[in-house]
PDBQT receptor file of N, H, CA, C and O in Angstrom, charges set to zero:
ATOM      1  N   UNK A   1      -7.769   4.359   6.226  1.00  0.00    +0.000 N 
ATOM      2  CA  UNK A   1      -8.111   2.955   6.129  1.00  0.00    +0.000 C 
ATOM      3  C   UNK A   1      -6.870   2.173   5.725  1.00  0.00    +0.000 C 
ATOM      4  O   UNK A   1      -6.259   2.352   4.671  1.00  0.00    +0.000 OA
ATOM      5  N   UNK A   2      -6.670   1.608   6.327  1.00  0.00    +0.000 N 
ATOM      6  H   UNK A   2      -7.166   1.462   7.183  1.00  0.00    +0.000 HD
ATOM      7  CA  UNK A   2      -5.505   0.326   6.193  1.00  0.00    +0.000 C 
ATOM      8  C   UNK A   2      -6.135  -1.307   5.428  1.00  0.00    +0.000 C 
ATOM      9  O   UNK A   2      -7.075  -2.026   5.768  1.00  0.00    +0.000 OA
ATOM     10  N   UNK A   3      -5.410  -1.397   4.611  1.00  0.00    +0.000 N 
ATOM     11  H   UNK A   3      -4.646  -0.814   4.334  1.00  0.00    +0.000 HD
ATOM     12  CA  UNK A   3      -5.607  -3.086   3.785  1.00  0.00    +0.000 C 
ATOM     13  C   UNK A   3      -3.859  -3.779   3.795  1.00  0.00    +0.000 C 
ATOM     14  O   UNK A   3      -2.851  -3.073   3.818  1.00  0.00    +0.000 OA
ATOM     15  N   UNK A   4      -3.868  -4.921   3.777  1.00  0.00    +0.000 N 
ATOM     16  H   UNK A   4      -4.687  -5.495   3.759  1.00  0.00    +0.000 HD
ATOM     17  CA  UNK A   4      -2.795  -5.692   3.460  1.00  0.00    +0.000 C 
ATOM     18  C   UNK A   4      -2.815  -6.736   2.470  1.00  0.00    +0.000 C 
ATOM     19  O   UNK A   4      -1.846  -7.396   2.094  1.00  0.00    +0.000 OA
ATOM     20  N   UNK A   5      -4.011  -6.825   2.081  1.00  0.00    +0.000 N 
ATOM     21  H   UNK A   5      -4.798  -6.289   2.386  1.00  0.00    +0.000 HD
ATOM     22  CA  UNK A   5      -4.406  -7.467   1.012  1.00  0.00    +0.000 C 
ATOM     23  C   UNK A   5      -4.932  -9.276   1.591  1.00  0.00    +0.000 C 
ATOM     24  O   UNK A   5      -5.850  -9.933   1.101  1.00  0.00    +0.000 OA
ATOM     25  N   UNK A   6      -4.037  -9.683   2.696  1.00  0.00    +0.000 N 
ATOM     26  H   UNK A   6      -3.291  -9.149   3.094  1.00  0.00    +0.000 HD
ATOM     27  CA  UNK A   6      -4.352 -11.019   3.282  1.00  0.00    +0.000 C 
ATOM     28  C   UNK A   6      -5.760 -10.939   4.223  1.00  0.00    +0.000 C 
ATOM     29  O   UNK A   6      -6.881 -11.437   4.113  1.00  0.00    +0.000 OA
ATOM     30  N   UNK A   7      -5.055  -9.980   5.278  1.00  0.00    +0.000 N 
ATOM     31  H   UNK A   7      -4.145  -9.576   5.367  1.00  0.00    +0.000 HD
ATOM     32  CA  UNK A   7      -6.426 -10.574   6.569  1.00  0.00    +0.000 C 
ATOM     33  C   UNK A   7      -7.291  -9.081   6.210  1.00  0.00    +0.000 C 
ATOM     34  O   UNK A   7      -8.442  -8.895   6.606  1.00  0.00    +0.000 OA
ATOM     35  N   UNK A   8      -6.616  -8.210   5.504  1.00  0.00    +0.000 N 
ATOM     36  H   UNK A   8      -5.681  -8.361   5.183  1.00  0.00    +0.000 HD
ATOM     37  CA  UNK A   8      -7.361  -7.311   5.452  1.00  0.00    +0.000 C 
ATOM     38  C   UNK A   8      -7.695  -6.816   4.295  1.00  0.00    +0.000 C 
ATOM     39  O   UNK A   8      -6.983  -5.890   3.907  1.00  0.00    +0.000 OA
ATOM     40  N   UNK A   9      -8.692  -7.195   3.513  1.00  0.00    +0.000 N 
ATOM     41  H   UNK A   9      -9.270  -7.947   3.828  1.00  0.00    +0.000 HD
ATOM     42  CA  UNK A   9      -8.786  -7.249   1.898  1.00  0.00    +0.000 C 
ATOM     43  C   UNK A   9      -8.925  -5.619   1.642  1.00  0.00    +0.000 C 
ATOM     44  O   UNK A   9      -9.016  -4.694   2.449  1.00  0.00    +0.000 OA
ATOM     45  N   UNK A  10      -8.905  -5.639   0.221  1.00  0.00    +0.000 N 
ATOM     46  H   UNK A  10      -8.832  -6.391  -0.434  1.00  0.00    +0.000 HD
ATOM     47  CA  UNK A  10      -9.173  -3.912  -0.327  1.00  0.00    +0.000 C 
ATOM     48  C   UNK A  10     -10.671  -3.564  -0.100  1.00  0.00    +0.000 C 
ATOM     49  O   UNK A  10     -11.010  -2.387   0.023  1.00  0.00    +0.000 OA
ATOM     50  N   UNK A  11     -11.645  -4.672  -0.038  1.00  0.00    +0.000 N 
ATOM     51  H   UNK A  11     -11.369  -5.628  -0.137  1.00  0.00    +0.000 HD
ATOM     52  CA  UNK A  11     -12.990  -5.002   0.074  1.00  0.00    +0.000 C 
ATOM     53  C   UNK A  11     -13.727  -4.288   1.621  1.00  0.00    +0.000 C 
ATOM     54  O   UNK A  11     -14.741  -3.646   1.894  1.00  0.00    +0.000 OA
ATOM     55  N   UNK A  12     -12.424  -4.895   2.445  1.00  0.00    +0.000 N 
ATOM     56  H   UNK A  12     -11.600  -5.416   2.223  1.00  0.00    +0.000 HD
ATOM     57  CA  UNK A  12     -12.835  -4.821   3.859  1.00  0.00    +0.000 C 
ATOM     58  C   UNK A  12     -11.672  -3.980   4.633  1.00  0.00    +0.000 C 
ATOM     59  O   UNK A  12     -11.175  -4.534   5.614  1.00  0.00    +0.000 OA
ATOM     60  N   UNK A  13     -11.235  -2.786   4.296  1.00  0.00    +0.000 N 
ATOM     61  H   UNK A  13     -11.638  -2.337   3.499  1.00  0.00    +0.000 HD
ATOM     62  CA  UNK A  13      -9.790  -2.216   5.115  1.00  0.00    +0.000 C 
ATOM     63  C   UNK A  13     -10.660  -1.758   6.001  1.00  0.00    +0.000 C 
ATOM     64  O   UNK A  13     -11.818  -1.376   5.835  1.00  0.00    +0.000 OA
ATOM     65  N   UNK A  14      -9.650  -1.862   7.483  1.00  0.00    +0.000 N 
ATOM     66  H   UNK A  14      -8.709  -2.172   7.618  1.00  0.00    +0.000 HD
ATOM     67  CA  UNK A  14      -9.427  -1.138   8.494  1.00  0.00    +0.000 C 
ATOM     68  C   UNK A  14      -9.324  -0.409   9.208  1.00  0.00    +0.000 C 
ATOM     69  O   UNK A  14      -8.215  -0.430   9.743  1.00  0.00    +0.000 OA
ATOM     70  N   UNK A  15     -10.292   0.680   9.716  1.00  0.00    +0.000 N 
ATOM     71  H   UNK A  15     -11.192   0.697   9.282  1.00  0.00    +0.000 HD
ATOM     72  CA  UNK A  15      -9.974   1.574  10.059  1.00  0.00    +0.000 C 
ATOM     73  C   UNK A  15      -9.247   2.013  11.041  1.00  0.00    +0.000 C 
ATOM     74  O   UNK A  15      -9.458   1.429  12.104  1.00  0.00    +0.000 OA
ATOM     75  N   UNK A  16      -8.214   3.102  11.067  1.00  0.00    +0.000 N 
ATOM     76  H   UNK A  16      -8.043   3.576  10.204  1.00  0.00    +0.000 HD
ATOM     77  CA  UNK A  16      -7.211   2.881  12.220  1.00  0.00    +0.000 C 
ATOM     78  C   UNK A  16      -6.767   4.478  12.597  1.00  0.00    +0.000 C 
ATOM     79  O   UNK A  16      -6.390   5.355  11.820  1.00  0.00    +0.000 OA
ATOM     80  N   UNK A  17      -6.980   4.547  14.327  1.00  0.00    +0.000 N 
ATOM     81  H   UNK A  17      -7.287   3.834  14.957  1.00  0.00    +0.000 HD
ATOM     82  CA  UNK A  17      -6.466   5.827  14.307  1.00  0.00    +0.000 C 
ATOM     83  C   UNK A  17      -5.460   6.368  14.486  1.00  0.00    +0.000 C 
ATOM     84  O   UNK A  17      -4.699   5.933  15.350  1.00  0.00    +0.000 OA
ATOM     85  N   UNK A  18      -5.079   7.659  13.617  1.00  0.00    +0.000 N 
ATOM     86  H   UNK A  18      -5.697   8.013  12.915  1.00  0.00    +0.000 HD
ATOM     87  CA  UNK A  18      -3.645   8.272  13.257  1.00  0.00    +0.000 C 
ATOM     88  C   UNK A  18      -2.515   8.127  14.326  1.00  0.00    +0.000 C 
ATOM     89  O   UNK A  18      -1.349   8.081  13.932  1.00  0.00    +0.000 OA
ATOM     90  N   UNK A  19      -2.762   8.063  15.481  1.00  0.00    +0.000 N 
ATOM     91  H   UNK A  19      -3.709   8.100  15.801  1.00  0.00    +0.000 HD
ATOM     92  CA  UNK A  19      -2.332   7.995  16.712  1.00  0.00    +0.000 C 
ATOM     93  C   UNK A  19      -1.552   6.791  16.700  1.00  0.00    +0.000 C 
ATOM     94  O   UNK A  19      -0.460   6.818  17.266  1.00  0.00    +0.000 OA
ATOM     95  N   UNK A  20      -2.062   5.421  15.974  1.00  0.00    +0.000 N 
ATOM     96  H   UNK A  20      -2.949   5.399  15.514  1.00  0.00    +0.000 HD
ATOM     97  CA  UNK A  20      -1.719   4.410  16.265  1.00  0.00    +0.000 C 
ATOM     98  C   UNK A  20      -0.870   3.925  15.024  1.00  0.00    +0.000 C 
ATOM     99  O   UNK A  20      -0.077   2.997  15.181  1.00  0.00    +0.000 OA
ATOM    100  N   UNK A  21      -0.986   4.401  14.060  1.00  0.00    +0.000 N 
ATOM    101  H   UNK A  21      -1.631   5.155  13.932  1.00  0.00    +0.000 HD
ATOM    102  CA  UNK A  21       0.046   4.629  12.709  1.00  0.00    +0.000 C 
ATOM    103  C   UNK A  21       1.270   5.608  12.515  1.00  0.00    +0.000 C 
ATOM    104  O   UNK A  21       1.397   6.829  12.610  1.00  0.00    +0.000 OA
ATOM    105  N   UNK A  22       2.184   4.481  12.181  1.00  0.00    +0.000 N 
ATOM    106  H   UNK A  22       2.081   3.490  12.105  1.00  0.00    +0.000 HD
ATOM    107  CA  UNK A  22       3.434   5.438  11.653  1.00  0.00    +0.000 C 
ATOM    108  C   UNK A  22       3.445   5.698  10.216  1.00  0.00    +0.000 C 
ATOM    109  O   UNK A  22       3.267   4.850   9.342  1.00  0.00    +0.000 OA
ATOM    110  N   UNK A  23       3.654   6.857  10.058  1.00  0.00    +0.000 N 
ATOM    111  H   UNK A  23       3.799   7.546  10.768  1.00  0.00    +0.000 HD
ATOM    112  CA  UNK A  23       3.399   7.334   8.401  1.00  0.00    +0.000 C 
ATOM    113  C   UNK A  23       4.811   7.370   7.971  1.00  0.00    +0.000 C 
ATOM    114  O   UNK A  23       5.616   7.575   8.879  1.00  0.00    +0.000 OA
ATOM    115  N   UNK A  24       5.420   7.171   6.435  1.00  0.00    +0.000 N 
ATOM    116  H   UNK A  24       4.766   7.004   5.697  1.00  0.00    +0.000 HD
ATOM    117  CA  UNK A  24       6.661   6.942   6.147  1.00  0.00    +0.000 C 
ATOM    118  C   UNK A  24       5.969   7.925   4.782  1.00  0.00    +0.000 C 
ATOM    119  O   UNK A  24       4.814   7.967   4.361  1.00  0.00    +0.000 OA
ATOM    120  N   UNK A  25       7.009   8.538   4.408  1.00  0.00    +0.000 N 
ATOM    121  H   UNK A  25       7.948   8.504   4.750  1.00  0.00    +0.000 HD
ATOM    122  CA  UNK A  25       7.390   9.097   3.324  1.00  0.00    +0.000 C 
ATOM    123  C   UNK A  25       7.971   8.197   1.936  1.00  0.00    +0.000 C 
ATOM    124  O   UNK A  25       8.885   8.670   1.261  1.00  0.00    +0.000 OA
ATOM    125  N   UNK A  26       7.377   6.929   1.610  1.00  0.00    +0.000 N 
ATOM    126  H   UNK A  26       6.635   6.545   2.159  1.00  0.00    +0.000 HD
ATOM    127  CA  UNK A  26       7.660   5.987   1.311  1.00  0.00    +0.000 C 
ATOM    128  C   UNK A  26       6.494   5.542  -0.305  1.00  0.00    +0.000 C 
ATOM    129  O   UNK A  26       5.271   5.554  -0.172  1.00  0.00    +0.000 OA
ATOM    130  N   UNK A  27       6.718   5.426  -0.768  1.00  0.00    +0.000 N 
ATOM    131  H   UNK A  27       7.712   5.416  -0.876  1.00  0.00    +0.000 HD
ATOM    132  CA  UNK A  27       5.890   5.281  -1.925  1.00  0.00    +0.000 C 
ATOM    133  C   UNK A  27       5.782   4.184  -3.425  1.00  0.00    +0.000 C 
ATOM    134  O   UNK A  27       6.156   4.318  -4.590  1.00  0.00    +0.000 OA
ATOM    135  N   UNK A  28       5.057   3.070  -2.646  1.00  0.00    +0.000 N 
ATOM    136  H   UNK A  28       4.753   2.960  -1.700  1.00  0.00    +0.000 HD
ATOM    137  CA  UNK A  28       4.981   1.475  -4.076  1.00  0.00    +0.000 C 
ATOM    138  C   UNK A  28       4.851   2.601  -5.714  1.00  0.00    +0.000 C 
ATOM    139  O   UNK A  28       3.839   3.262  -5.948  1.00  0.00    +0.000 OA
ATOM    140  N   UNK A  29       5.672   2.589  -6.334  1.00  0.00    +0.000 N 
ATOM    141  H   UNK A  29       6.494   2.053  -6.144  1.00  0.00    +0.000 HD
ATOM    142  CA  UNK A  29       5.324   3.082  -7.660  1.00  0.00    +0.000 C 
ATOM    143  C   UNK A  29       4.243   2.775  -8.487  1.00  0.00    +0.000 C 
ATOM    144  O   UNK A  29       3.575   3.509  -9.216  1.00  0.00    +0.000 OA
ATOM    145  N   UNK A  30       4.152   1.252  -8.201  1.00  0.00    +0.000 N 
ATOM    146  H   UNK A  30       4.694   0.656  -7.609  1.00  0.00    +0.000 HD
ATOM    147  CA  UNK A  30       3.243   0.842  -9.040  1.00  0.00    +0.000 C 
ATOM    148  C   UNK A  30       1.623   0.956  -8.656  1.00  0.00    +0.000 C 
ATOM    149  O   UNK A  30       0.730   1.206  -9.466  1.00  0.00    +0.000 OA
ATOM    150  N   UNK A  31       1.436   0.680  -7.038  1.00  0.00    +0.000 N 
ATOM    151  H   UNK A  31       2.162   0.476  -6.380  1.00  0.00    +0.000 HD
ATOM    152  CA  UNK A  31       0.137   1.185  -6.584  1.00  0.00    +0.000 C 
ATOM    153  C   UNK A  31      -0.120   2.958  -6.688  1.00  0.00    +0.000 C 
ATOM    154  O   UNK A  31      -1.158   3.542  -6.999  1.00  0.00    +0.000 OA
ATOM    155  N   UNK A  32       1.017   3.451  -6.365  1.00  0.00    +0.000 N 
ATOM    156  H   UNK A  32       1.861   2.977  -6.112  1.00  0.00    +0.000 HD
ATOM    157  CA  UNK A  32       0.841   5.073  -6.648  1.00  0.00    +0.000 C 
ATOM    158  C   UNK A  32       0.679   5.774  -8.223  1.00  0.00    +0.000 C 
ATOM    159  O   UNK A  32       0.615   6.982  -8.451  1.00  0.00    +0.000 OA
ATOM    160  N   UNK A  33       0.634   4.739  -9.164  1.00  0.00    +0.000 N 
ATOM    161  H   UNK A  33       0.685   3.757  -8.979  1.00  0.00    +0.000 HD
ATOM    162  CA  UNK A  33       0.440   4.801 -10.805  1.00  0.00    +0.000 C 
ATOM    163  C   UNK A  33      -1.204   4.455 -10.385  1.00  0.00    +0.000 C 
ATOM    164  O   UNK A  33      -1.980   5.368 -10.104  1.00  0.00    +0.000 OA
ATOM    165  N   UNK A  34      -1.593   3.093 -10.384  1.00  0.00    +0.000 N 
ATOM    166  H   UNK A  34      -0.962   2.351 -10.612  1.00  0.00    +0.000 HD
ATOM    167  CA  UNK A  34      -2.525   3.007 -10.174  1.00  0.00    +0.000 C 
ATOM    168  C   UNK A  34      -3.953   4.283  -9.994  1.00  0.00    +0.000 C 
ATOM    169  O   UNK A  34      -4.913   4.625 -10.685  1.00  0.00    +0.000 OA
ATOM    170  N   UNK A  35      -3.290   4.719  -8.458  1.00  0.00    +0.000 N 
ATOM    171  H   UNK A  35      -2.510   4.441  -7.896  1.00  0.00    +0.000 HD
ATOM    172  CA  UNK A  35      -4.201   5.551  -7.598  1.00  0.00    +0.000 C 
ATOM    173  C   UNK A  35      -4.560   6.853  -8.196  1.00  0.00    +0.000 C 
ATOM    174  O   UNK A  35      -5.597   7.436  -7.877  1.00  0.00    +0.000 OA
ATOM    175  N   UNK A  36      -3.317   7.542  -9.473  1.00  0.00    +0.000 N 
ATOM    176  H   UNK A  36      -2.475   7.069  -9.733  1.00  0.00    +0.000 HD
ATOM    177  CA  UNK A  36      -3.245   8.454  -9.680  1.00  0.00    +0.000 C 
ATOM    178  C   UNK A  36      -4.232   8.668 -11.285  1.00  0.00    +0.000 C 
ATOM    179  O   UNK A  36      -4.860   9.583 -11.818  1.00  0.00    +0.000 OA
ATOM    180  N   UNK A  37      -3.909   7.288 -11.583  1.00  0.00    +0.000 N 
ATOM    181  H   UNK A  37      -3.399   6.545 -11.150  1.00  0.00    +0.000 HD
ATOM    182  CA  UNK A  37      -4.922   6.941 -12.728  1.00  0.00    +0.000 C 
ATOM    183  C   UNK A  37      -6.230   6.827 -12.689  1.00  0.00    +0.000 C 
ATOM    184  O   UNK A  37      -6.806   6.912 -13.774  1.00  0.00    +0.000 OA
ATOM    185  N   UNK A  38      -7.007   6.618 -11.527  1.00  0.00    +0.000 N 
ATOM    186  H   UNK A  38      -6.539   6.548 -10.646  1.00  0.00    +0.000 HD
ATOM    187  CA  UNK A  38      -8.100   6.340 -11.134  1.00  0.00    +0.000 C 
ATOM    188  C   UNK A  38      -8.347   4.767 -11.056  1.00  0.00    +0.000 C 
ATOM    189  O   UNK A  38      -9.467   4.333 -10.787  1.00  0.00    +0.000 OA
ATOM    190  N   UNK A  39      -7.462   4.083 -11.254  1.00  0.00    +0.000 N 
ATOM    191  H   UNK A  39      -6.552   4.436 -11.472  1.00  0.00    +0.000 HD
ATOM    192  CA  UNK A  39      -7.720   2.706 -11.304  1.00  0.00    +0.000 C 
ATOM    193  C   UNK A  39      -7.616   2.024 -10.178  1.00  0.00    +0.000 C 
ATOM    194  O   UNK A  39      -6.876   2.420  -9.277  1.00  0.00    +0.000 OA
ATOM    195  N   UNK A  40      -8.694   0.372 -10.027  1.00  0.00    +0.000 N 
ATOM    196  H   UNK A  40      -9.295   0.050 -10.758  1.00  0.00    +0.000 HD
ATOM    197  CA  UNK A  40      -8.607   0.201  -8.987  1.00  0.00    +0.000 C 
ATOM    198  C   UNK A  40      -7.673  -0.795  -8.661  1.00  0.00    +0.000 C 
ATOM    199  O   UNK A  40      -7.309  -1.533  -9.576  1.00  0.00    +0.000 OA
ATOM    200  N   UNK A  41      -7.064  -1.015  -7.164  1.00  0.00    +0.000 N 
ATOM    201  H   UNK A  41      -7.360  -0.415  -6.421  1.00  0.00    +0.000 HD
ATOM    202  CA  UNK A  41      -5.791  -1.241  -6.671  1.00  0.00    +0.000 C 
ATOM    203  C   UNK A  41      -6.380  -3.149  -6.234  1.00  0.00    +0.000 C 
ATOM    204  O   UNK A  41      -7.355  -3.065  -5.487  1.00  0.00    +0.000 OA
ATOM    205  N   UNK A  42      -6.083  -4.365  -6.470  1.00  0.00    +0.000 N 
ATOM    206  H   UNK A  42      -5.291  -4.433  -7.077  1.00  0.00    +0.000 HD
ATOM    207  CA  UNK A  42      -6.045  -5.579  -6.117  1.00  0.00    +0.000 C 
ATOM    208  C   UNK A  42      -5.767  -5.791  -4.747  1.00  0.00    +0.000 C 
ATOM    209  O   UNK A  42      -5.196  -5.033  -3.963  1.00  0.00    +0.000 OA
ATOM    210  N   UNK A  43      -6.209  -6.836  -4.570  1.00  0.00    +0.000 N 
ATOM    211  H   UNK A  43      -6.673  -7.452  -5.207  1.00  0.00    +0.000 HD
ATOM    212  CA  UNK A  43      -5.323  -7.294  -3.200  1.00  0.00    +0.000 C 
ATOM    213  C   UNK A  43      -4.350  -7.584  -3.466  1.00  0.00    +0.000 C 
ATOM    214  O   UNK A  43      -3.447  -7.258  -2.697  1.00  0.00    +0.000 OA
ATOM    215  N   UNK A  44      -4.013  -8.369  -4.724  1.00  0.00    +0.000 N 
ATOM    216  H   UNK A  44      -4.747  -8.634  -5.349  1.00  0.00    +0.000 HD
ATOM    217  CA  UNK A  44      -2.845  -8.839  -5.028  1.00  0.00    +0.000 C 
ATOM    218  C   UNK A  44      -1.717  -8.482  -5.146  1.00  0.00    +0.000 C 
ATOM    219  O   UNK A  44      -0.607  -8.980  -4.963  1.00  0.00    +0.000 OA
ATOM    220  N   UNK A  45      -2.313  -7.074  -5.644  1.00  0.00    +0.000 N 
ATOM    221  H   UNK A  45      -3.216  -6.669  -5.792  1.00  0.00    +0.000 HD
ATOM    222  CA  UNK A  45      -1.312  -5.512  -6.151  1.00  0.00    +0.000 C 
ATOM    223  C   UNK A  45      -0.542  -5.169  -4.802  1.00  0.00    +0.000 C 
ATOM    224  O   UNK A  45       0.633  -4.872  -4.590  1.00  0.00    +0.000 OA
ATOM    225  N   UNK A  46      -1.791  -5.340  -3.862  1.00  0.00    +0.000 N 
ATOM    226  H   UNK A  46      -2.746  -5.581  -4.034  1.00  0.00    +0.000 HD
ATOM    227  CA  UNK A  46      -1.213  -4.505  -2.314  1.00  0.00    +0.000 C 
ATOM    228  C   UNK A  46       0.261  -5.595  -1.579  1.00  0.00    +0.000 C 
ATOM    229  O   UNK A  46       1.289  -5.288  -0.975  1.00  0.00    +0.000 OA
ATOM    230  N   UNK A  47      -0.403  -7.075  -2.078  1.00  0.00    +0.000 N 
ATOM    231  H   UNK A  47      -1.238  -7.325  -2.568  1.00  0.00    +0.000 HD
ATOM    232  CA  UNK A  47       0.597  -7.811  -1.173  1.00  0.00    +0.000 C 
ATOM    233  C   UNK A  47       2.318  -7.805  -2.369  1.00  0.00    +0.000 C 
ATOM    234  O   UNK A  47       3.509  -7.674  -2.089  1.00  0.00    +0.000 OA
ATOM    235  N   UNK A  48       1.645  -7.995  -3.547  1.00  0.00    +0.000 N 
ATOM    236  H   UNK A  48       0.677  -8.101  -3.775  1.00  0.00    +0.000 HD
ATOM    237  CA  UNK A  48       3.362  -7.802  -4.161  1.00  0.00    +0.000 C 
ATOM    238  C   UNK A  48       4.369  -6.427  -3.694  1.00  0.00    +0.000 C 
ATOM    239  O   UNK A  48       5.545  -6.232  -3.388  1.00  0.00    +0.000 OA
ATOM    240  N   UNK A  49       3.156  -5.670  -3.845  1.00  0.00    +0.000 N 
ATOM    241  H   UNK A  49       2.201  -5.828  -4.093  1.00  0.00    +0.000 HD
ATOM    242  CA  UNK A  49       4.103  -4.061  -3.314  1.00  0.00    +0.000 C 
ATOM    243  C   UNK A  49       4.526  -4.363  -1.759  1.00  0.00    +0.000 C 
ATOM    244  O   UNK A  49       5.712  -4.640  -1.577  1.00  0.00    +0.000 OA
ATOM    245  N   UNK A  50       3.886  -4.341  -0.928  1.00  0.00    +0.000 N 
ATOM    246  H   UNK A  50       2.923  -4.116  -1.076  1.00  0.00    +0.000 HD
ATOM    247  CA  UNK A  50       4.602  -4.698   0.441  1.00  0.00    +0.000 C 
ATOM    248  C   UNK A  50       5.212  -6.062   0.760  1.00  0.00    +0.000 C 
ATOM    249  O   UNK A  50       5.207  -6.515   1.905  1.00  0.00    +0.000 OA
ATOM    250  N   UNK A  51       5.850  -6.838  -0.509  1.00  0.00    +0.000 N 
ATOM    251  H   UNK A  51       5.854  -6.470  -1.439  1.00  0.00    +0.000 HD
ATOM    252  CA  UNK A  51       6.644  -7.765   0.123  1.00  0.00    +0.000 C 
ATOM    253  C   UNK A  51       8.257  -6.828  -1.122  1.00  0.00    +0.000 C 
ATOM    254  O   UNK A  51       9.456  -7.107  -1.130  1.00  0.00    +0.000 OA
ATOM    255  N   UNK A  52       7.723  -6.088  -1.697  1.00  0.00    +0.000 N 
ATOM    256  H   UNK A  52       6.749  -5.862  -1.690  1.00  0.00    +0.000 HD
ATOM    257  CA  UNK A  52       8.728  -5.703  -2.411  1.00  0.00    +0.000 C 
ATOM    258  C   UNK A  52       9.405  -4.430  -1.801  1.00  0.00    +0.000 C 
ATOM    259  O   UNK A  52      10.515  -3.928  -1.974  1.00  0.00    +0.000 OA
ATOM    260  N   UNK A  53       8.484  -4.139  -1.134  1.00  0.00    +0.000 N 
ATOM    261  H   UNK A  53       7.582  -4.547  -0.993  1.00  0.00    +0.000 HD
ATOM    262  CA  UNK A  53       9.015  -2.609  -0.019  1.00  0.00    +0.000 C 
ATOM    263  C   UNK A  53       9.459  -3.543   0.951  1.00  0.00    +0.000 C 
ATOM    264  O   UNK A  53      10.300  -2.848   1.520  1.00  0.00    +0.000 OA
ATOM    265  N   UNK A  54       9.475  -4.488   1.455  1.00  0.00    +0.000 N 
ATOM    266  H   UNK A  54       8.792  -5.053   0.992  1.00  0.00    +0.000 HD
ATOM    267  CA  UNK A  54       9.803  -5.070   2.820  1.00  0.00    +0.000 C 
ATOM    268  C   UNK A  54      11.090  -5.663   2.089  1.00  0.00    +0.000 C 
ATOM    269  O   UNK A  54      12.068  -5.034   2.495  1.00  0.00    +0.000 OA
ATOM    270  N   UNK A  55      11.369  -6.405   1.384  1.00  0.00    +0.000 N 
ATOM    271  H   UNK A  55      10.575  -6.916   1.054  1.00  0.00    +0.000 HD
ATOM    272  CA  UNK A  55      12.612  -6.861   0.313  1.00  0.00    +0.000 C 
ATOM    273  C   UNK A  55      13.437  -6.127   0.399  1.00  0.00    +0.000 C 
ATOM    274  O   UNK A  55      14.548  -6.623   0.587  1.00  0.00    +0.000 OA
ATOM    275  N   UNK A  56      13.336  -4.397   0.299  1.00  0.00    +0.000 N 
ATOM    276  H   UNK A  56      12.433  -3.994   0.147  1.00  0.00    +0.000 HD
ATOM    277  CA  UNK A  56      13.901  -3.327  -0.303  1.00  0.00    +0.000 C 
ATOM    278  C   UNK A  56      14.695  -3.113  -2.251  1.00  0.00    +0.000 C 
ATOM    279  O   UNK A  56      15.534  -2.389  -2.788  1.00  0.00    +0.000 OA
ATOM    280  N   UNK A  57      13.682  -4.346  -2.706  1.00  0.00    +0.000 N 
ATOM    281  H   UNK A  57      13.001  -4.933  -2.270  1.00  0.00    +0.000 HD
ATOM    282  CA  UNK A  57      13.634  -4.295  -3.793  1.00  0.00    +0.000 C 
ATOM    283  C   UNK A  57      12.602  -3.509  -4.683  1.00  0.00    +0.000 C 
ATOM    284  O   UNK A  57      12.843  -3.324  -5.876  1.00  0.00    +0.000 OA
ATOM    285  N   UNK A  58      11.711  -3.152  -4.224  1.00  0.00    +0.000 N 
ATOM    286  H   UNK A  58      11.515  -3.302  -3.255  1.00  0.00    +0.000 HD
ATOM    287  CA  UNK A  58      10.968  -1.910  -5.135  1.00  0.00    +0.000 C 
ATOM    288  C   UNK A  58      11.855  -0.537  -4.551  1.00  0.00    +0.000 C 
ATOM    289  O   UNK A  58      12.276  -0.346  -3.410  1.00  0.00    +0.000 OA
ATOM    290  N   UNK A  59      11.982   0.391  -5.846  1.00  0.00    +0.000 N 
ATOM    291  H   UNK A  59      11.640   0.236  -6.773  1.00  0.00    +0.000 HD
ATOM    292  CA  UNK A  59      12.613   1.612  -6.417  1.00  0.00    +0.000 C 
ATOM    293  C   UNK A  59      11.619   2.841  -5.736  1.00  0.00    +0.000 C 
ATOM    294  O   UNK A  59      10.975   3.549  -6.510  1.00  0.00    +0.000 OA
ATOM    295  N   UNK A  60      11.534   3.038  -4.398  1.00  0.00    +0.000 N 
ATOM    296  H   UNK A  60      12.057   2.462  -3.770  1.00  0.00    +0.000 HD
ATOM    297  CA  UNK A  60      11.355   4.231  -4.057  1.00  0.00    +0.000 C 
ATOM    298  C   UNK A  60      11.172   5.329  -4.593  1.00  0.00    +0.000 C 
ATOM    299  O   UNK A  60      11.963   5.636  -5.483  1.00  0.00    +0.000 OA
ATOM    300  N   UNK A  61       9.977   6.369  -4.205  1.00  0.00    +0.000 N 
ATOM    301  H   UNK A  61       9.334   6.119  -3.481  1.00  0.00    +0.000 HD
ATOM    302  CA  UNK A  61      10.167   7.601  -4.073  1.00  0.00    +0.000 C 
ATOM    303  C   UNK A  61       9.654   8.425  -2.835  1.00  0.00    +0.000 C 
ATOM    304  O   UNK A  61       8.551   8.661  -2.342  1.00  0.00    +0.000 OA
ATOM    305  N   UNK A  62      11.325   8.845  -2.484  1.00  0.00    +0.000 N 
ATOM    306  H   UNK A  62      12.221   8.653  -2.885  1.00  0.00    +0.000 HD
ATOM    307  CA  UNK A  62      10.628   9.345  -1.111  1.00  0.00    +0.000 C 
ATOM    308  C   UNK A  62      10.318  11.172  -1.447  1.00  0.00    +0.000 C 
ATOM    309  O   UNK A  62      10.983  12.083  -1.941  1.00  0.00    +0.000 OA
ATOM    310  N   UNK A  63       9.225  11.064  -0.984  1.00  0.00    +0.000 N 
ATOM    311  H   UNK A  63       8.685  10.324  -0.583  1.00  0.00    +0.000 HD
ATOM    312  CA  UNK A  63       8.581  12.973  -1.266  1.00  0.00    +0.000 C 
ATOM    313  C   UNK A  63       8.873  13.392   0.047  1.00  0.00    +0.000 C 
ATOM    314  O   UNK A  63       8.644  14.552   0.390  1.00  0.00    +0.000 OA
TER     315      UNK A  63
């Protein structure tokens, strides 16, 4: 399931098939704290992390 937080809320993600997604080895720290905590992730959360991965100002971890 895909969200972007704008047209595609955390409420309402996307379903999309693998075929049609590129997967990156790429990882928001702060949503991946989140996820690992059990806590739940904002829309808001989703759009700061992907304008900060698109910036190349959020601190990576690539696995």
């Amino acid at each position: 399931l895909v969200a972007d937080g704008r047209a595609r809320s955390v409420q309402r993600p996307k379903q999309k098939n693998l075929r049609h997604v590129s997967l990156h080895e790429v990882w928001a720290q702060d949503i991946r704290a989140k996820l690992l905590a059990n806590v739940s992730v904002s829309n808001a959360d989703i759009r700061d992390a992907l304008e900060k991965l698109q910036d190349g100002v959020e601190e990576v971890d690539r696995q």
